[in-house]
C-alpha positions in Angstrom: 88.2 114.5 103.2 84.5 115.7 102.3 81.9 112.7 102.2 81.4 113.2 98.3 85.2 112.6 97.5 85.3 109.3 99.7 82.2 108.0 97.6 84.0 108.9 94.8 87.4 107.6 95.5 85.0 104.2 96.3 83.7 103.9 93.5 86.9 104.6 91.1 88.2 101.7 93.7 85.8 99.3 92.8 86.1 99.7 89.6 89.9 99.7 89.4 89.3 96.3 91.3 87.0 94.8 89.1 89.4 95.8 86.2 92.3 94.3 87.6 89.9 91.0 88.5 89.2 91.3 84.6 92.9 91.3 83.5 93.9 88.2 86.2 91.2 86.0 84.3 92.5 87.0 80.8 95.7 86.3 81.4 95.0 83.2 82.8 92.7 81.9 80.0 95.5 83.2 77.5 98.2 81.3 79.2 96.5 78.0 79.8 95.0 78.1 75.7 98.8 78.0 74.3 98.2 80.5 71.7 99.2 83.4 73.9 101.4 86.2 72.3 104.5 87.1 74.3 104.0 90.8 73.8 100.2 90.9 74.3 100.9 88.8 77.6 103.3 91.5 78.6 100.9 94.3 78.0 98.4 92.9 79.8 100.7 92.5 82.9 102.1 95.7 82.9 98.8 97.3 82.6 97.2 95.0 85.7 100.8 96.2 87.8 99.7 99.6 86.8 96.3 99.2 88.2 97.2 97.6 91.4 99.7 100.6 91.8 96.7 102.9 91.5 94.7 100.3 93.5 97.0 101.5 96.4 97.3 105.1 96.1 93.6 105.4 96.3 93.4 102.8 99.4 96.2 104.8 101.1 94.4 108.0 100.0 91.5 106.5 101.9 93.1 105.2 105.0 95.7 107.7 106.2 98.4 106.3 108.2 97.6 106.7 112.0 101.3 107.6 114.1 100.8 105.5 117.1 
């Protein structure tokens, strides 16, 4: 892979991160005010599943399995 699409695949990491940091705190803060919708809490957890799914295609895009 060509040093430009590492840097690039970084920094789409990061920010996937950060998102997925983002989602964990307002789900939290939804869930511990009591007034949390049921279907806007689901949304928000299927969206942060979906991010950590990318999360992992791009890490295993960046660190190819070595066969030992």
């Amino acid at each position: 892979m060509e040093s430009e699409e590492i840097r690039e695949l970084r920094a789409v990491l990061s920010r996937l991160k950060q998102e997925h940091r983002d989602l964990d705190s307002a789900i939290n803060a939804l869930e511990q005010s009591g007034r949390a919708d049921a279907l806007q809490l689901k949304r928000l957890k299927k969206k942060k599943l979906f991010l950590r799914d990318e999360i992992c295609r791009i890490e295993d895009e960046l660190l190819p399995d070595i066969i030992a």
